[in-house]
VEXDO-908255 format. One record per residue: residue in three letters; x, z, y of N, C-alpha, C, O in turn. Coordinates in steps of 0.02 Angstrom, whole numbers, padded with zeros to 5 digits, always signed. Layout:
N
ALAXZYXZYXZYXZY
...
***
This chain:
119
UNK+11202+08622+14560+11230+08578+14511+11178+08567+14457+11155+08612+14421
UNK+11163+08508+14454+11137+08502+14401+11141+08516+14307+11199+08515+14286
UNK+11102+08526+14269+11143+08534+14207+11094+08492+14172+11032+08494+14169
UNK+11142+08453+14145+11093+08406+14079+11056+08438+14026+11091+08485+14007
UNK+11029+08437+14009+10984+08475+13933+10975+08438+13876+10920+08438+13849
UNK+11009+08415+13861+10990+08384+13789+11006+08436+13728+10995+08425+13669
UNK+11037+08496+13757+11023+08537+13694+10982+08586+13729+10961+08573+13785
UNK+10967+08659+13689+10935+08718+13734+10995+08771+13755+10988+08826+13783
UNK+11042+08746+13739+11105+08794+13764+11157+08772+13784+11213+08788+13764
UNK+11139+08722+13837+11209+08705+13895+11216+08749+13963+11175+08768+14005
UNK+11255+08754+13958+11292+08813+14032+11336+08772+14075+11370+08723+14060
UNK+11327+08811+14150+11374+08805+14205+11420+08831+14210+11445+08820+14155
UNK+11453+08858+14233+11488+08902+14267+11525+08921+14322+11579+08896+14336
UNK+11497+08966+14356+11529+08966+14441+11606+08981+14441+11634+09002+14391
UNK+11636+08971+14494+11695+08989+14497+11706+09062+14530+11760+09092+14528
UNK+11660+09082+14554+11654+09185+14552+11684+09232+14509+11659+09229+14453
UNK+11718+09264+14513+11738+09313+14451+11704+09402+14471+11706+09440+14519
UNK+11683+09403+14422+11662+09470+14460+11718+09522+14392+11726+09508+14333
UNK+11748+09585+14434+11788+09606+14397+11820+09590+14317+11881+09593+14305
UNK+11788+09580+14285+11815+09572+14208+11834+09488+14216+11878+09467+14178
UNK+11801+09440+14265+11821+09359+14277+11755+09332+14242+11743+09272+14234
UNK+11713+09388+14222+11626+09332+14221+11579+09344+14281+11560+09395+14308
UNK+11568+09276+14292+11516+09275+14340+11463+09218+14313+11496+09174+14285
UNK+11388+09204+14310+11381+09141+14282+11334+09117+14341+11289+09149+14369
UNK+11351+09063+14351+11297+09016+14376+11233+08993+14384+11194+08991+14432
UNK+11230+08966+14301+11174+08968+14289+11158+08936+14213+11159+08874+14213
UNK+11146+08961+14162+11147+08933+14071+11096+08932+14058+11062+08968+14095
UNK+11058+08898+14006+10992+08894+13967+11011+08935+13910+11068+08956+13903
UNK+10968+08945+13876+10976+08980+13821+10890+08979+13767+10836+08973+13796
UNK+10894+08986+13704+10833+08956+13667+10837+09017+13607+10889+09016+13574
UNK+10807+09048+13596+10770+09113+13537+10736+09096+13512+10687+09084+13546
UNK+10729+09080+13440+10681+09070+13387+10665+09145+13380+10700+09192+13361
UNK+10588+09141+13405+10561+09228+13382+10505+09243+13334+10492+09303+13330
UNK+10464+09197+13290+10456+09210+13237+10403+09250+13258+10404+09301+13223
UNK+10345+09251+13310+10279+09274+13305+10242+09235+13318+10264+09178+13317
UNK+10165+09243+13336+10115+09214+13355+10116+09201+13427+10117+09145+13451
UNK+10117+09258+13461+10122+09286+13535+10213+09271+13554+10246+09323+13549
UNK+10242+09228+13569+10323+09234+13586+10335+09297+13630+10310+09315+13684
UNK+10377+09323+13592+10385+09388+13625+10467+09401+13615+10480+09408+13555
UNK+10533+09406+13665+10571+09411+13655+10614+09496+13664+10645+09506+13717
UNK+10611+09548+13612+10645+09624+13647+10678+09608+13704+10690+09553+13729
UNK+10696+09676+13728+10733+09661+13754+10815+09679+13735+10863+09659+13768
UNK+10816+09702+13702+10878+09699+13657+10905+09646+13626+10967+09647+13627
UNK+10880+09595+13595+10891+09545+13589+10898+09498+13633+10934+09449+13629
UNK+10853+09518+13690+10864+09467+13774+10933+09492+13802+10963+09451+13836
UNK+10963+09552+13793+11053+09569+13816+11090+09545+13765+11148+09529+13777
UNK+11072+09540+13722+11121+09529+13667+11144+09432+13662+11199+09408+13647
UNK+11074+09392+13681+11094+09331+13686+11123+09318+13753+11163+09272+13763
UNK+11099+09366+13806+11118+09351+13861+11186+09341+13861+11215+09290+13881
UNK+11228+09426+13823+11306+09432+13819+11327+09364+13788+11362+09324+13820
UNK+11306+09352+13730+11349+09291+13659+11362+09251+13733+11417+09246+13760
UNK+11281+09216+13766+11296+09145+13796+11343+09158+13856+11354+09103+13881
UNK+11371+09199+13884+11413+09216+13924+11484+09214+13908+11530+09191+13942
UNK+11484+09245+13848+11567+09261+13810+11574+09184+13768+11631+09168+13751
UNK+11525+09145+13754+11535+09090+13722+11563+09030+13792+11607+08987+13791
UNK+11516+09048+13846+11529+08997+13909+11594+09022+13937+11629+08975+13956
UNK+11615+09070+13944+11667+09085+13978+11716+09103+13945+11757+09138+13976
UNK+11727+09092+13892+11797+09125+13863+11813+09180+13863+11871+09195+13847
UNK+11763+09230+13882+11801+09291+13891+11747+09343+13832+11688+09331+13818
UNK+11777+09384+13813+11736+09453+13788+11676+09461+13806+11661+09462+13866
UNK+11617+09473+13742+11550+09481+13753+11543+09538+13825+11565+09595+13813
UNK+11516+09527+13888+11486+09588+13951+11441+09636+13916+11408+09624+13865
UNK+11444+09688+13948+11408+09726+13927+11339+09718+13985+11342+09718+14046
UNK+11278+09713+13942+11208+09681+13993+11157+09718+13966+11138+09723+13908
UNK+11135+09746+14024+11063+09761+13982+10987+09732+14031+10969+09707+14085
UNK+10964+09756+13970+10889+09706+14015+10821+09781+14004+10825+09822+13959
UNK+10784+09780+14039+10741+09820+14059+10671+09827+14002+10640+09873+13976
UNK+10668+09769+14002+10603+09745+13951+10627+09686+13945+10672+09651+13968
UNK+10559+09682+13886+10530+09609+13847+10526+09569+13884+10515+09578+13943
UNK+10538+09499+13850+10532+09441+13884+10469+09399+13863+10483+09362+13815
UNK+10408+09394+13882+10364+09351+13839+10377+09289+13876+10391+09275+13934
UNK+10367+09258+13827+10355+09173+13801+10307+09152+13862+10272+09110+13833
UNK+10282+09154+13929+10252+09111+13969+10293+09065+14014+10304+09086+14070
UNK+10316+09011+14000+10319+08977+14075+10333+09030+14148+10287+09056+14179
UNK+10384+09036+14159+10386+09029+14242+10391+09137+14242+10392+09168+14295
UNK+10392+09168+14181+10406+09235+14170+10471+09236+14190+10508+09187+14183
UNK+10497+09317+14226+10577+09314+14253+10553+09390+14202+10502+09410+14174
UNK+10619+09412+14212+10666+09465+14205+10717+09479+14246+10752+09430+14260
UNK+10739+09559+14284+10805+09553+14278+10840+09591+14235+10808+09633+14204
UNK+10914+09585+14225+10959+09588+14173+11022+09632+14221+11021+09640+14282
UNK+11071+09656+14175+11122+09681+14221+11165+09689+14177+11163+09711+14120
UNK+11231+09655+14232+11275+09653+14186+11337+09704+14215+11359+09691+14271
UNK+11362+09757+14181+11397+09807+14195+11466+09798+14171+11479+09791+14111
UNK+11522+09799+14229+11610+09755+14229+11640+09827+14209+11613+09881+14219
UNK+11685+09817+14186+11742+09852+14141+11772+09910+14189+11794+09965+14173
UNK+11765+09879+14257+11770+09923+14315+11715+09973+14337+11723+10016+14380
UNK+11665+09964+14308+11607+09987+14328+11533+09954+14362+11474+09966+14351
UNK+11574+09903+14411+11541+09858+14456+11483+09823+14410+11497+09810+14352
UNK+11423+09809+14434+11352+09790+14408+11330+09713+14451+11337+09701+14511
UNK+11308+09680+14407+11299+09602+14419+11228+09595+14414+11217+09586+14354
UNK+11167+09594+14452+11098+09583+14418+11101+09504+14391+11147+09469+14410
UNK+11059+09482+14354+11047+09441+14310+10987+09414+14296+10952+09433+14250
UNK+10969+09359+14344+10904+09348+14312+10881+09292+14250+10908+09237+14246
UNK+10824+09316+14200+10810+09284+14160+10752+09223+14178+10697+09247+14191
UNK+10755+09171+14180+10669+09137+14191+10654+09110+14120+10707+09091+14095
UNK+10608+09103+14085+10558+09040+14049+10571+08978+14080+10562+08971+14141
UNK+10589+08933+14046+10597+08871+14077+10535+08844+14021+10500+08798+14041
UNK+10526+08861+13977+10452+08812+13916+10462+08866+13844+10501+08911+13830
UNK+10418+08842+13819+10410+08883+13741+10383+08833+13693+10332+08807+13716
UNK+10398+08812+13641+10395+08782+13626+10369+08810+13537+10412+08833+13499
UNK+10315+08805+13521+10272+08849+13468+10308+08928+13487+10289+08968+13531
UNK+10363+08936+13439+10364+08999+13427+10452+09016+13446+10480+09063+13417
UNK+10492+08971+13496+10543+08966+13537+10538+08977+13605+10511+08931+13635
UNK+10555+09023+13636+10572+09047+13707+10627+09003+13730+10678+09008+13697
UNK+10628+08957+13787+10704+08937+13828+10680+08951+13891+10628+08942+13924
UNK+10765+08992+13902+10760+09010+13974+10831+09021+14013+10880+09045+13984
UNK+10833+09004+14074+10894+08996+14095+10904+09069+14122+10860+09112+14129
UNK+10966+09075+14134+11013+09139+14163+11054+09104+14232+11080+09051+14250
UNK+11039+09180+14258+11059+09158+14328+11093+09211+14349+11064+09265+14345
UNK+11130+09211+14362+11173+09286+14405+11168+09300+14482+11135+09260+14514
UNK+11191+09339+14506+11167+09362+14576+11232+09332+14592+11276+09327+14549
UNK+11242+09302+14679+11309+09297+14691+11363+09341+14717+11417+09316+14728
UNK+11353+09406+14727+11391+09474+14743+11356+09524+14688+11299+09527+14665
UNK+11404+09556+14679+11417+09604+14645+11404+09678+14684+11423+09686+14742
UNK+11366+09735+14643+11376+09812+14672+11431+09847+14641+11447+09859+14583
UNK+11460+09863+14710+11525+09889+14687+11530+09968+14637+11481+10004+14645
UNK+11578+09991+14593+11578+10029+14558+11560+10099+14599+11575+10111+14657
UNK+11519+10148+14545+11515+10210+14585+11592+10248+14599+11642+10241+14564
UNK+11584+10297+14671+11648+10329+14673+11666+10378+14603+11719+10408+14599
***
């Protein structure tokens, strides 16, 4: 599916639910980071990840975490993980879609199955 961009934060959303009823598709997302070198934590890379999720889907910020930093190149991934209320874990990938001076945009992508909760 395509997604229009005329802003840096339009989202899809799949019809997947993975336990808690988020699953995402696929969203852009844009960080003003305020260095020389764009460099995004990665704490701040879970933390926008969660907002643009709980903002796209209606539901309660996920709990996500991300491994490392995200720098500012073009065509850089990450993955991300997003951990369900049940336990169950969603990987998450981050890409660079452009940077723009000292703005990171990059879309989010989710895996389409889920790992099921430990026993």
């Amino acid at each position: 599916m395509a997604i229009p961009r005329s802003t840096a934060a339009k989202c899809g959303i799949s019809a997947l639910a993975v336990a808690a009823g988020v699953l995402l598709a696929g969203c852009s997302a844009s960080v003003h980071v305020g260095r020389t070198e764009p460099k995004l934590s990665a704490e701040k890379l879970a933390t926008t990840v969660s907002e643009k999720l709980a903002r796209t889907t209606g539901q309660p910020e996920p709990d996500i975490s991300c491994p490392e930093d995200l720098t500012g190149k073009v065509g850089t991934t990450t993955r991300c993980e997003l951990t369900a209320k049940d336990g169950s874990t969603l990987g998450v990938t981050v890409t660079v879609t452009s940077v723009e001076e000292e703005r990171i945009n990059f879309d989010i992508k989710a895996d389409e199955t889920a790992t099921p909760a430990p026993n």
